[in-house]
Backbone as a chain_set.jsonl record, in Angstrom:
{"seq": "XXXXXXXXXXXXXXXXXXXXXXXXXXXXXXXXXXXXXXXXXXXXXXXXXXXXXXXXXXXXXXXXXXXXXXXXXXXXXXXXXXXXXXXXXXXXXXXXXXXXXXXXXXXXXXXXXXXXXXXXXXXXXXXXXXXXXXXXXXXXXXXXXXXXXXXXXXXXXXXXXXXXXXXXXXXXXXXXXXXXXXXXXXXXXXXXXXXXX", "coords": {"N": [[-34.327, 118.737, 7.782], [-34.032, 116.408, 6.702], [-33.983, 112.911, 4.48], [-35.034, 112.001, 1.037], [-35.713, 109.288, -0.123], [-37.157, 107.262, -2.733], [-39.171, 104.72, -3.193], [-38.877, 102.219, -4.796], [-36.366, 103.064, -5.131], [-33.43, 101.682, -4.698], [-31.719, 101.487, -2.051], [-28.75, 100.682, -0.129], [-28.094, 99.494, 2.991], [-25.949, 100.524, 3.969], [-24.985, 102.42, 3.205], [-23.973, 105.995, 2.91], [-26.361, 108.572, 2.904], [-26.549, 111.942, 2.726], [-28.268, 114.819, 4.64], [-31.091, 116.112, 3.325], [-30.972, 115.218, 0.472], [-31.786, 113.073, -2.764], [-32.826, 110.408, -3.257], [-34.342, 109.322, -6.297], [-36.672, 107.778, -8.167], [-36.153, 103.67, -9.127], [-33.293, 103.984, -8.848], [-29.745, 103.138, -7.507], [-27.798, 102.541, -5.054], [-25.055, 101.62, -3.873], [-23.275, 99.837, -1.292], [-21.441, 101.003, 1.59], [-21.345, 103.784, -0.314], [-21.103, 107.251, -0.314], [-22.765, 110.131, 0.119], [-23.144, 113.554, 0.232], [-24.799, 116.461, 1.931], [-27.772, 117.455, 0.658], [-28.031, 115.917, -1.981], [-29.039, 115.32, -5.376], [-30.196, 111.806, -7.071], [-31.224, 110.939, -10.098], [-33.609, 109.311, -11.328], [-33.066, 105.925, -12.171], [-30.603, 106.018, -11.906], [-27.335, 104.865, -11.281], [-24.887, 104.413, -8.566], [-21.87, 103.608, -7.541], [-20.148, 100.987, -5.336], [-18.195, 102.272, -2.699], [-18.19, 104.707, -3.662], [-17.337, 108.782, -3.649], [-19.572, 111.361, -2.442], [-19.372, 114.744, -2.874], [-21.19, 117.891, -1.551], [-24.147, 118.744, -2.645], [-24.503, 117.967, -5.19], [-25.502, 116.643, -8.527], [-26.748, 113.877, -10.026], [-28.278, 112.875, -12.762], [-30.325, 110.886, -15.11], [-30.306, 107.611, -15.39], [-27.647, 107.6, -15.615], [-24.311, 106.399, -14.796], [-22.113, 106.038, -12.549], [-19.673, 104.43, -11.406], [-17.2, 102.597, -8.955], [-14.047, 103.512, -8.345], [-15.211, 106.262, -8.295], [-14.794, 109.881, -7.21], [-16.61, 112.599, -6.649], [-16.035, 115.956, -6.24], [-17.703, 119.042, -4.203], [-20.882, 120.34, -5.422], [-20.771, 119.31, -8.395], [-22.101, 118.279, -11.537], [-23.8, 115.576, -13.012], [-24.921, 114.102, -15.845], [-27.541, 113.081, -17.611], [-26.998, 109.922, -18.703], [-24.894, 109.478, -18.591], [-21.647, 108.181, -18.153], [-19.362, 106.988, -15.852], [-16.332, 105.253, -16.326], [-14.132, 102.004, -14.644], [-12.862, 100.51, -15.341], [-9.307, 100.092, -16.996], [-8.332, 98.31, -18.602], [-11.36, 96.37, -20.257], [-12.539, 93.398, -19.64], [-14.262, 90.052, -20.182], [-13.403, 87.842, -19.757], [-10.016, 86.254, -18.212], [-7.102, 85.697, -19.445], [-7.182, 82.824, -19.685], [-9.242, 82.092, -20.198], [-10.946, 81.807, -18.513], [-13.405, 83.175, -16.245], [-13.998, 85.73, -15.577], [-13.086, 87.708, -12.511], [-13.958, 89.542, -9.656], [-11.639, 89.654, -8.076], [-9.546, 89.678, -10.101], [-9.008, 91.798, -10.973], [-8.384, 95.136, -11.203], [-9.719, 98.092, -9.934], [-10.044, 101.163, -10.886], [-10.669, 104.744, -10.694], [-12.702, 107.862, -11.443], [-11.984, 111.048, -11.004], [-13.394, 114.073, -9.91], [-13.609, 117.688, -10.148], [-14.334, 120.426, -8.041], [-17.584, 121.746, -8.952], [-17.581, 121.199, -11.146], [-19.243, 119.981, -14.527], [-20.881, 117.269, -16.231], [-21.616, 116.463, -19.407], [-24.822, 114.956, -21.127], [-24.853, 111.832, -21.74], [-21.743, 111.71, -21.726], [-19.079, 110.106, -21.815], [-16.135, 109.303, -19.379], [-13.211, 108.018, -19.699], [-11.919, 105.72, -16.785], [-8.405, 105.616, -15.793], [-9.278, 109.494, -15.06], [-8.744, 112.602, -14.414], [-11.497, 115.491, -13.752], [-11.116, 118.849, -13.965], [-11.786, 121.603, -11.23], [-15.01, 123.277, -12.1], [-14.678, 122.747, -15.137], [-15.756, 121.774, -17.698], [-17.44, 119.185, -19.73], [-18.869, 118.355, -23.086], [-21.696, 117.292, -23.933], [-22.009, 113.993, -25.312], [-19.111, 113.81, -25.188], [-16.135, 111.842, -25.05], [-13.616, 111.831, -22.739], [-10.599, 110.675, -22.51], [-8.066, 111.769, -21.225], [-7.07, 113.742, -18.521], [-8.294, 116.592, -17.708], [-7.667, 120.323, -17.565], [-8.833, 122.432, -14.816], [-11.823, 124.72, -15.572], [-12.086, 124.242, -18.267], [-13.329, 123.856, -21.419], [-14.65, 120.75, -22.689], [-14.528, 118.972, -25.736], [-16.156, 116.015, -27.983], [-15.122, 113.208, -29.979], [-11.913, 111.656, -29.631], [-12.23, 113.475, -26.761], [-11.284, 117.345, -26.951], [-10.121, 120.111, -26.202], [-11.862, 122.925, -26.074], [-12.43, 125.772, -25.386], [-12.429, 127.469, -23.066], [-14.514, 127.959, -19.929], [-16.429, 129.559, -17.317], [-17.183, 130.002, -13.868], [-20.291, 130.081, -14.235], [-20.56, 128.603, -15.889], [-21.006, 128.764, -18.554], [-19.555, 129.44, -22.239], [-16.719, 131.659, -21.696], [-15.722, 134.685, -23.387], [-13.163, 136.299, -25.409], [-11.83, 139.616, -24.259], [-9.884, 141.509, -25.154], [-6.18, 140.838, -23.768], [-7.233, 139.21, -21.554], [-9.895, 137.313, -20.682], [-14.217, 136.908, -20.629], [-16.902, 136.442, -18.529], [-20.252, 135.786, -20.1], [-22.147, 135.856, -18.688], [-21.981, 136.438, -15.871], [-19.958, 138.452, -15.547], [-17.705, 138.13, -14.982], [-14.497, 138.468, -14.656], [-11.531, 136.67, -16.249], [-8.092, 135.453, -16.483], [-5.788, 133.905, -18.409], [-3.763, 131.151, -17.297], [-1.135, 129.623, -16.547], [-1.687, 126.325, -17.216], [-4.215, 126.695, -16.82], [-7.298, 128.837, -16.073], [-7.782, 132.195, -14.384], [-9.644, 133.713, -12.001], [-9.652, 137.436, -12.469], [-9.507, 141.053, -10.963], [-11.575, 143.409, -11.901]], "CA": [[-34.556, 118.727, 6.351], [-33.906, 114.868, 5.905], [-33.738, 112.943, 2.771], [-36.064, 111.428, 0.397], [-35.507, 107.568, -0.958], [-38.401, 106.516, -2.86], [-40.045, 103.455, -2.602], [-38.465, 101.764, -5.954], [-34.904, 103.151, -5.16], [-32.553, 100.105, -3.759], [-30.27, 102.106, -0.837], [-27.991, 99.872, 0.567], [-28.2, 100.196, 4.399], [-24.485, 100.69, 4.312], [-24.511, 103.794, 2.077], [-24.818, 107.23, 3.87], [-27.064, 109.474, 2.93], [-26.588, 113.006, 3.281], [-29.493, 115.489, 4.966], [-31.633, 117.049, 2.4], [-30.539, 114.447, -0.347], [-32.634, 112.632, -2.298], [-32.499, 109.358, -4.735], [-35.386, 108.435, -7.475], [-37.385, 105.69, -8.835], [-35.19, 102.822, -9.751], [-31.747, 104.478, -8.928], [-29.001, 102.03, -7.037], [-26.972, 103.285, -4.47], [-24.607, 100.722, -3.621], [-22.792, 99.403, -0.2], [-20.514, 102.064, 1.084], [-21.088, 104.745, -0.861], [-21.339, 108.146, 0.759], [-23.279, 111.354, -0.675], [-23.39, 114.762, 0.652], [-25.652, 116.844, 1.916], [-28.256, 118.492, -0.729], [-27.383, 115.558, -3.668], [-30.3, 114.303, -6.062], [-29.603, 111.101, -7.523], [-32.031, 110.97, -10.631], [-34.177, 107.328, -12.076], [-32.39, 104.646, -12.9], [-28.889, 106.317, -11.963], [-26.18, 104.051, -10.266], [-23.919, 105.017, -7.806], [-21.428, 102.493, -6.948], [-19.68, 100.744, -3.75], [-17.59, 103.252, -1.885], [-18.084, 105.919, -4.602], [-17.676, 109.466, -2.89], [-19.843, 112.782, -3.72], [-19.804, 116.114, -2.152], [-22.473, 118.329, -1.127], [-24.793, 119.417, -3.977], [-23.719, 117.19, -6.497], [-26.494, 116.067, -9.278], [-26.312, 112.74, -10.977], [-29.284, 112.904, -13.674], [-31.211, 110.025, -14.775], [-29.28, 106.662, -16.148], [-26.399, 107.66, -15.129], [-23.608, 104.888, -14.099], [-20.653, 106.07, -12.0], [-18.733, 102.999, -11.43], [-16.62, 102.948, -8.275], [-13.7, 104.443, -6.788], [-15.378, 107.704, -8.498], [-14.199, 111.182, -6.059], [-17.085, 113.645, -7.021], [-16.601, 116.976, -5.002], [-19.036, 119.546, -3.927], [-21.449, 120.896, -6.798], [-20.784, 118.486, -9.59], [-23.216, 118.023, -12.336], [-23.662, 114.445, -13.935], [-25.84, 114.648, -16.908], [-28.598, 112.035, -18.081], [-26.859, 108.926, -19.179], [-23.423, 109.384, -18.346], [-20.701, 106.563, -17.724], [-17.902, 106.817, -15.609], [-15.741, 103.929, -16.191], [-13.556, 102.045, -14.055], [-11.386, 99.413, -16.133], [-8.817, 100.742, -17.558], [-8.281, 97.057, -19.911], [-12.083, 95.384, -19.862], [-12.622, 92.184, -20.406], [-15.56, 89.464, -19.236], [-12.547, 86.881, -19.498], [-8.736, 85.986, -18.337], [-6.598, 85.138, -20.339], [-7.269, 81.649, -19.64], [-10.664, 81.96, -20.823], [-12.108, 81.482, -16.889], [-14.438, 84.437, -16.051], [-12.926, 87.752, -14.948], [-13.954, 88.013, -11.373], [-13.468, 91.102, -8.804], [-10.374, 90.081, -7.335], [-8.874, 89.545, -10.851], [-8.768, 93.427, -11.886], [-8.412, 96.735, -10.088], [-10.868, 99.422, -10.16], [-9.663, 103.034, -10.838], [-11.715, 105.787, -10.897], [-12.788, 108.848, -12.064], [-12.315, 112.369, -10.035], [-14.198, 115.183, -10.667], [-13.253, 118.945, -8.954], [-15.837, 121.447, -7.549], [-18.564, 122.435, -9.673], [-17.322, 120.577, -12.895], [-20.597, 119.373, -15.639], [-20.132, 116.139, -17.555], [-22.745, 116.588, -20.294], [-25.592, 113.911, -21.325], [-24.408, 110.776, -22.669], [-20.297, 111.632, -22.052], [-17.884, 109.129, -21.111], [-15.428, 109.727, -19.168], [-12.759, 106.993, -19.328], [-10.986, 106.218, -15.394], [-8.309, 107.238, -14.487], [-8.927, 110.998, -15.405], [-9.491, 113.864, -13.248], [-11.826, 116.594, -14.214], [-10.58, 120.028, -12.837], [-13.185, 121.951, -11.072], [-15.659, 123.945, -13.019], [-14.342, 122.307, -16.099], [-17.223, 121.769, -19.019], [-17.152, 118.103, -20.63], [-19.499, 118.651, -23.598], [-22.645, 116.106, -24.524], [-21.568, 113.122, -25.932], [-17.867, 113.547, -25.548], [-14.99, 110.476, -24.607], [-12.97, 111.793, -22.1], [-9.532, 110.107, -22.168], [-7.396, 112.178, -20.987], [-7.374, 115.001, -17.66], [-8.988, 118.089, -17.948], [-7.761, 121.136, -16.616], [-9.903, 123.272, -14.548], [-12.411, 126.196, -16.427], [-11.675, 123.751, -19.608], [-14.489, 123.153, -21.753], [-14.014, 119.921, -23.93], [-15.932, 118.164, -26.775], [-15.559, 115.56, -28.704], [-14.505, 111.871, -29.115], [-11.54, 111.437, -27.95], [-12.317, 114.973, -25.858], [-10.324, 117.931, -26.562], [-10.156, 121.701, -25.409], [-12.179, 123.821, -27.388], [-12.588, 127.24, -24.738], [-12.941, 127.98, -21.521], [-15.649, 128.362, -19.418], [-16.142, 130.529, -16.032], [-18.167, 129.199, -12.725], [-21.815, 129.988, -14.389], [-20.784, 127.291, -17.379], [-20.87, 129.441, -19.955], [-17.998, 129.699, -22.754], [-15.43, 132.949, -21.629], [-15.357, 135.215, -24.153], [-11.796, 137.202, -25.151], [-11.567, 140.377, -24.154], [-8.138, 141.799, -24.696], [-5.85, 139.432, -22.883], [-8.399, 138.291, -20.756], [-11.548, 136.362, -20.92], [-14.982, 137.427, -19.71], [-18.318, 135.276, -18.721], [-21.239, 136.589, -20.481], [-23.564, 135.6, -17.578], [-21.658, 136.869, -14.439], [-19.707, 139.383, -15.863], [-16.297, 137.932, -14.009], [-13.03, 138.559, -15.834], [-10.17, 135.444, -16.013], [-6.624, 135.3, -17.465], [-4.812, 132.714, -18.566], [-2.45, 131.106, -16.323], [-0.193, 127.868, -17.492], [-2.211, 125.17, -18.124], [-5.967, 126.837, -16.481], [-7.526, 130.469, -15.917], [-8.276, 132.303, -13.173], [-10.136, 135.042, -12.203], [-9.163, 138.437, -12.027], [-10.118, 141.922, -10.812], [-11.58, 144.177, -13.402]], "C": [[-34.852, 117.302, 5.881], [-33.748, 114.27, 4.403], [-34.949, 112.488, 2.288], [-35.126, 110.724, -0.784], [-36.679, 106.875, -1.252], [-38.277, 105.0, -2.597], [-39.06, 102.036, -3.202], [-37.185, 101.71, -5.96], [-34.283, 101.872, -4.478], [-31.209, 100.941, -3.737], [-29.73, 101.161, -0.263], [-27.927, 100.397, 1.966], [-26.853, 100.402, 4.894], [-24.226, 101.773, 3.706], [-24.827, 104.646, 2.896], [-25.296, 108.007, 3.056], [-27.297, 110.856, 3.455], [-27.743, 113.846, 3.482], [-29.67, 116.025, 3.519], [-31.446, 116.414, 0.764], [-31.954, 113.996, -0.887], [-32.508, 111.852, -3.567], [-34.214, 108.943, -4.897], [-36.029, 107.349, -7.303], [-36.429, 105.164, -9.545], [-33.985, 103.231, -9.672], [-31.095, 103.799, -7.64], [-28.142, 102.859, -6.632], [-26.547, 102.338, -3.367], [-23.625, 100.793, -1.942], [-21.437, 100.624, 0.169], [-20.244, 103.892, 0.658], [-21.486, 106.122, 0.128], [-21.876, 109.503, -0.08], [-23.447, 112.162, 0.238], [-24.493, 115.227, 1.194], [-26.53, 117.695, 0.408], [-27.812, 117.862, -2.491], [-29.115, 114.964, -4.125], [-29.553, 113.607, -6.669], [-30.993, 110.384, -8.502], [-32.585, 109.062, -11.044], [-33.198, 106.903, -13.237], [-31.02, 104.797, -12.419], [-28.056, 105.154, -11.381], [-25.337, 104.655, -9.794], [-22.853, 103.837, -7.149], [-20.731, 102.221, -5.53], [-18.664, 101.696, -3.505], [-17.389, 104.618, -2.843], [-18.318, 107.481, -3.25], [-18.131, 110.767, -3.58], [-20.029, 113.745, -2.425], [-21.199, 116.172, -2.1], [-23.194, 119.073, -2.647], [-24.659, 118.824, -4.843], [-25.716, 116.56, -6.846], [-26.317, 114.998, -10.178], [-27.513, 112.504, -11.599], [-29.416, 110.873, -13.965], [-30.577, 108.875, -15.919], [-27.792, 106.853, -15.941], [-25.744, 106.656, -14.686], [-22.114, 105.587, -13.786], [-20.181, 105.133, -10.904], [-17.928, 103.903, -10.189], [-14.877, 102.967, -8.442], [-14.196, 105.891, -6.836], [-15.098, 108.863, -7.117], [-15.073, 112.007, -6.822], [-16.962, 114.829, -6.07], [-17.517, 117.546, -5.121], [-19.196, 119.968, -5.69], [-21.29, 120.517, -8.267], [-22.304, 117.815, -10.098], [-22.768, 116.717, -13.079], [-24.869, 114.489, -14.748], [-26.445, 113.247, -17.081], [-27.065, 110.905, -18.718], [-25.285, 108.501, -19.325], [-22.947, 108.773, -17.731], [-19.266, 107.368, -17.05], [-17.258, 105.149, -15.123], [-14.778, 103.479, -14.746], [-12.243, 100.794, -13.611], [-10.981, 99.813, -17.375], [-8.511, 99.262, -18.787], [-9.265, 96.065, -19.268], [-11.509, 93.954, -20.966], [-13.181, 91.453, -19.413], [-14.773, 87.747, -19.034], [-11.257, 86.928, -19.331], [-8.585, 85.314, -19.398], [-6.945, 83.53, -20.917], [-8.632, 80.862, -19.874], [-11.859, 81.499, -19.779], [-12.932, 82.965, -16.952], [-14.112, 84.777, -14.953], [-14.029, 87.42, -13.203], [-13.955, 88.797, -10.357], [-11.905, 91.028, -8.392], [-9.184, 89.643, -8.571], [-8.677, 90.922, -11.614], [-8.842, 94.508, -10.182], [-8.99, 97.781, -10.258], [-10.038, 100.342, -9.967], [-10.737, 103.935, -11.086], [-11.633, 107.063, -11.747], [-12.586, 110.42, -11.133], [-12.832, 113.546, -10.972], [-14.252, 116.213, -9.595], [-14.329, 119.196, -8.959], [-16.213, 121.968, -8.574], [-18.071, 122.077, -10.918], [-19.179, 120.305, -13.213], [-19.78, 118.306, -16.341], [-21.617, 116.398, -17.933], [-23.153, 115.289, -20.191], [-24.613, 113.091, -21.844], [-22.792, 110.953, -22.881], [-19.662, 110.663, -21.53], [-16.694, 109.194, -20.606], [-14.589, 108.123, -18.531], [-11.614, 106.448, -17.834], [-9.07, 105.322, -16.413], [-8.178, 108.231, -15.444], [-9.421, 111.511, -14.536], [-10.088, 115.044, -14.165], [-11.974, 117.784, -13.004], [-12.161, 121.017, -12.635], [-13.342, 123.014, -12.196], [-15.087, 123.853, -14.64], [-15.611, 122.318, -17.032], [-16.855, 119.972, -19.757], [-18.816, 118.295, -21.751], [-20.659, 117.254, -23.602], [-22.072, 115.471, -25.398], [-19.627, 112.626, -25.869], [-17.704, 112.429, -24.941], [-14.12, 111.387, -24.054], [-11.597, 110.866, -21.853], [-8.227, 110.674, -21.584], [-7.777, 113.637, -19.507], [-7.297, 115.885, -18.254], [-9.056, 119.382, -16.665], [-8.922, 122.133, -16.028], [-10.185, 124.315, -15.646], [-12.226, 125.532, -17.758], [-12.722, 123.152, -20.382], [-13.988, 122.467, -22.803], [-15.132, 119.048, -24.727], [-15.64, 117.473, -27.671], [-15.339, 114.174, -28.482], [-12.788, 111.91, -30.114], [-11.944, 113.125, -27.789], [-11.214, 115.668, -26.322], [-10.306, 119.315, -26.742], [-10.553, 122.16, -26.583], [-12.354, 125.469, -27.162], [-12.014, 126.546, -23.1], [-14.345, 128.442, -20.633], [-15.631, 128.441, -17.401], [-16.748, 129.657, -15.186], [-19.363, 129.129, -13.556], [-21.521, 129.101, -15.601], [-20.449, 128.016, -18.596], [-19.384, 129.948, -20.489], [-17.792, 131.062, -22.593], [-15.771, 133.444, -23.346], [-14.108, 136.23, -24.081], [-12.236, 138.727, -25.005], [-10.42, 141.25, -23.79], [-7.237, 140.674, -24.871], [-6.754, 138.613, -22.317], [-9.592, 137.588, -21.285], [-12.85, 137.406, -20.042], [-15.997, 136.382, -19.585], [-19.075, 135.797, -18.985], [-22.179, 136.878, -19.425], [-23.205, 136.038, -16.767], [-21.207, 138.274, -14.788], [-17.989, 139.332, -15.606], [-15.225, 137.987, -15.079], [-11.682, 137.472, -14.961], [-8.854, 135.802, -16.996], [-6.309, 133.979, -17.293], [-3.627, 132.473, -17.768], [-2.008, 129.519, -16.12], [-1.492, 127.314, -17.762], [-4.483, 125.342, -17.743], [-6.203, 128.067, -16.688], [-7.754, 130.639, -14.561], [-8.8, 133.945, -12.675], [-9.91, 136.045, -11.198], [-9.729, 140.04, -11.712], [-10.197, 142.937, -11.977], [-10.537, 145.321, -13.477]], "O": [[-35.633, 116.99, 4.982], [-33.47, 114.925, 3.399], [-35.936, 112.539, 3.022], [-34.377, 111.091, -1.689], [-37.239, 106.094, -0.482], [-37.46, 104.348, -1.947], [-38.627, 101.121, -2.501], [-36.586, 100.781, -6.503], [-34.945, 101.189, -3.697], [-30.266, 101.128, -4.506], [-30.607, 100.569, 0.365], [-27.731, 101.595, 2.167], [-26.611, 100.452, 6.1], [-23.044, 102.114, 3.683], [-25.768, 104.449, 3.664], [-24.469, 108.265, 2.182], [-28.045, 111.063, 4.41], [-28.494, 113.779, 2.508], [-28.771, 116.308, 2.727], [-31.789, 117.16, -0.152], [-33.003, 114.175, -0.269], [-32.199, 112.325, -4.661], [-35.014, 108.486, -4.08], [-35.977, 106.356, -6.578], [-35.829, 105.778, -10.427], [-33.328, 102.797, -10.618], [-31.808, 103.831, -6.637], [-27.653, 103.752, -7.323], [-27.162, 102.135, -2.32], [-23.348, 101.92, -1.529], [-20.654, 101.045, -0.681], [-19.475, 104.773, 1.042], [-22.101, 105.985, 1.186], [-21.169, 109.817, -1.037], [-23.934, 111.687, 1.264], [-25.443, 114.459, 1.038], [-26.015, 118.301, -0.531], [-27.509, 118.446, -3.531], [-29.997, 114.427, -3.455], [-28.445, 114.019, -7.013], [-31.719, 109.53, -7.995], [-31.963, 108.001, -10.986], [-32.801, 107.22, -14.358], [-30.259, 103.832, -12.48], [-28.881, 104.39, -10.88], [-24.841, 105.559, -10.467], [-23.261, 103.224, -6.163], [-20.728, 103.097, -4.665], [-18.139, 101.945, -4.59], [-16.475, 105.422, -2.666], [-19.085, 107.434, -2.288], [-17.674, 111.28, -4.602], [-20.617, 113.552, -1.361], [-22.082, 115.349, -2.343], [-22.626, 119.801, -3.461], [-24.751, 119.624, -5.773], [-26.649, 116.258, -6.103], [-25.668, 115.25, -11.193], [-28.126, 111.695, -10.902], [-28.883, 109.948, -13.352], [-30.392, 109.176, -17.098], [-26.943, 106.007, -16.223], [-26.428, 105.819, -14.098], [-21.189, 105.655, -14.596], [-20.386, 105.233, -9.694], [-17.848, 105.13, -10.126], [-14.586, 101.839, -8.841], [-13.92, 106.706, -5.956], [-15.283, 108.405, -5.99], [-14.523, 112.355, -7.867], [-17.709, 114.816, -5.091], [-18.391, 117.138, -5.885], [-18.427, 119.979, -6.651], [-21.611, 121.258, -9.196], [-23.191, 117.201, -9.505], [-21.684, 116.635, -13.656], [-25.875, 114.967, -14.224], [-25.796, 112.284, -16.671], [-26.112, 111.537, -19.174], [-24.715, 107.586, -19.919], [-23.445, 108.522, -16.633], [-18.435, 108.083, -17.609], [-17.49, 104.338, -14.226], [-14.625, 104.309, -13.85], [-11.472, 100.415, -12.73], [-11.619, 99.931, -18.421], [-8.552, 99.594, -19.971], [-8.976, 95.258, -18.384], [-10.849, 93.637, -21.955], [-13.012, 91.668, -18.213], [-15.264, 86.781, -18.45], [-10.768, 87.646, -20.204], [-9.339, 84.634, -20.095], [-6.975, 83.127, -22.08], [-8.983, 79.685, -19.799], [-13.006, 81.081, -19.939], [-12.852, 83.688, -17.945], [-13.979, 84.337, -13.811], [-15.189, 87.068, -12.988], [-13.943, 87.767, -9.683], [-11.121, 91.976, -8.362], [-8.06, 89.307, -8.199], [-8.222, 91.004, -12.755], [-9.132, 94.532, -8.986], [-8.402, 98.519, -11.049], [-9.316, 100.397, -8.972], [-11.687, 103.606, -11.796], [-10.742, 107.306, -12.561], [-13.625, 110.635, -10.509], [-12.735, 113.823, -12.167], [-14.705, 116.002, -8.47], [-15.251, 118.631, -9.546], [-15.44, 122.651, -9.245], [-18.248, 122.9, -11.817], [-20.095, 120.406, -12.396], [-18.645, 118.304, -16.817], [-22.566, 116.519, -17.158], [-22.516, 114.44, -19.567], [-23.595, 113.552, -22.36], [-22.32, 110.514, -23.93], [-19.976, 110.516, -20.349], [-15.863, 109.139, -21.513], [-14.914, 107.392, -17.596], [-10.456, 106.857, -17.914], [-8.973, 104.664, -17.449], [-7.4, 108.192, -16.398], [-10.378, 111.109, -13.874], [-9.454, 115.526, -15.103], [-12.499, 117.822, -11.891], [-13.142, 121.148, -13.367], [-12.486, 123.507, -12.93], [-15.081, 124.884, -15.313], [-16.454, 123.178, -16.779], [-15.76, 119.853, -20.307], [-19.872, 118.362, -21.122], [-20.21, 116.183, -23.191], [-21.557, 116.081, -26.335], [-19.061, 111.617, -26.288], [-18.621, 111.864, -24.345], [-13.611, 112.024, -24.976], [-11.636, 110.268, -20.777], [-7.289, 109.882, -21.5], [-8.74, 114.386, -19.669], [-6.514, 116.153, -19.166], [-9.728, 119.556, -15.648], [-9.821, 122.551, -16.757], [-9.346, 124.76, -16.43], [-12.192, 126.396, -18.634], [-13.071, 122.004, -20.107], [-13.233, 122.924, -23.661], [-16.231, 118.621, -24.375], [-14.829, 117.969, -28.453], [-15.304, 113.699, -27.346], [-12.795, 112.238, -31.3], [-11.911, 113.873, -28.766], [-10.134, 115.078, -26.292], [-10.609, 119.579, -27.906], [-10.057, 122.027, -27.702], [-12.417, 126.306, -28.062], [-11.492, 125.609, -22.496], [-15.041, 129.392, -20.989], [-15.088, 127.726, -16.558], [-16.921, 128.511, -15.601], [-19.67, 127.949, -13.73], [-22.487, 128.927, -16.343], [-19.628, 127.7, -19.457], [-18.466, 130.495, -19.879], [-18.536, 131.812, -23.226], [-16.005, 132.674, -24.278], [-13.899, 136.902, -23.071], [-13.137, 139.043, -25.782], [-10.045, 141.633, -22.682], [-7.322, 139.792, -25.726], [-6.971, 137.44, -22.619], [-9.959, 137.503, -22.456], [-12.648, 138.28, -19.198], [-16.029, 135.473, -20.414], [-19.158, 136.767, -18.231], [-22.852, 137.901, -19.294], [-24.224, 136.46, -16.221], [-21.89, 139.234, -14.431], [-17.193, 140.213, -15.928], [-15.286, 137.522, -16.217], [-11.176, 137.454, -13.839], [-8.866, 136.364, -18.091], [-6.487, 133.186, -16.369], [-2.71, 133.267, -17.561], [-2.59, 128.563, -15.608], [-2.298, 127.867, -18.511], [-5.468, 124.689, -18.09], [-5.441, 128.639, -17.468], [-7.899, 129.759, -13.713], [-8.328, 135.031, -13.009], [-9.895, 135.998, -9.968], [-10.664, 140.253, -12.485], [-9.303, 143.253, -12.763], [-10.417, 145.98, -14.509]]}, "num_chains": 1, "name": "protein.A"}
């Protein structure tokens, strides 16, 4: 199958590259980092040093996920989306010298199977987003997000549920249903999960 790294892209010959993959014009895929089989990594995106992404995973175009990010399989990153990875910036110490790598600690961002972070959301580290979660366009993420949890908003915060195909659950009964699959979930502590009709 192999991959495809245009011309324009700047791969670090230390990054792996999974079969069937395939990074853009102008998208940075730094020292380290390791991508799946079957990921596109759209123009302009960034991917940083030892950042890790499952198989299938889509990181749309401008994108900047800052390292220690943990994407697993089938994660969607949307056009222009930031994952941070200082939890208190700043471009100076105290002492008014200039901040320099080994004066801060990178944290990251995780993101379960088959989560979406919408266009333009921010998701501030450390949070984990639970798989197949929903982060809406535009939201701020400050806080973890349980799986099937669709959130919107700045700061982010739970407005449904939503099944594997994305789409918001609707109630039926007790339960939930997905308009698009047809799959029926219940509620169960703090996520859903799906149940036989």
């Amino acid at each position: 199958m192999g991959t495809r790294i245009v011309e324009s892209a700047d791969v670090s010959p230390d990054a792996r590259i999974g079969d069937g993959s395939s990074v853009w014009h102008l998208a940075q895929v730094r020292e380290g980092a390791v991508l799946g089989e079957g990921c596109v990594v759209g123009r302009g995106a960034y991917i940083g040093t030892g950042v890790r992404m499952g198989k299938n995973c889509k990181v749309q175009n401008y994108a900047l996920v800052y390292e220690p990010a943990r994407l697993a399989d089938g994660v969607f990153i949307g056009p222009a989306v930031v994952l941070t990875n200082d939890t208190y910036p700043r471009a100076v110490n105290p002492d008014g010298s200039l901040k320099s790598a080994h004066d801060w600690e990178p944290v990251g961002v995780t993101i379960g199977t088959g989560a979406a972070i919408g266009a333009r959301a921010v998701c501030v580290a450390p949070v984990t987003i639970g798989a197949w979660a929903t982060v809406a366009a535009g939201a701020v993420v400050t806080k973890d997000v349980p799986a099937h949890a669709l959130v919107a908003g700045v700061p982010a915060r739970q407005i449904g549920w939503v099944g594997h195909a994305g789409q918001r659950l609707v109630p039926e009964g007790e339960r939930l249903r997905c308009p698009a699959s047809g799959r029926l979930y219940e509620i169960d502590n703090d996520t859903i999960r799906e149940v036989e009709a």
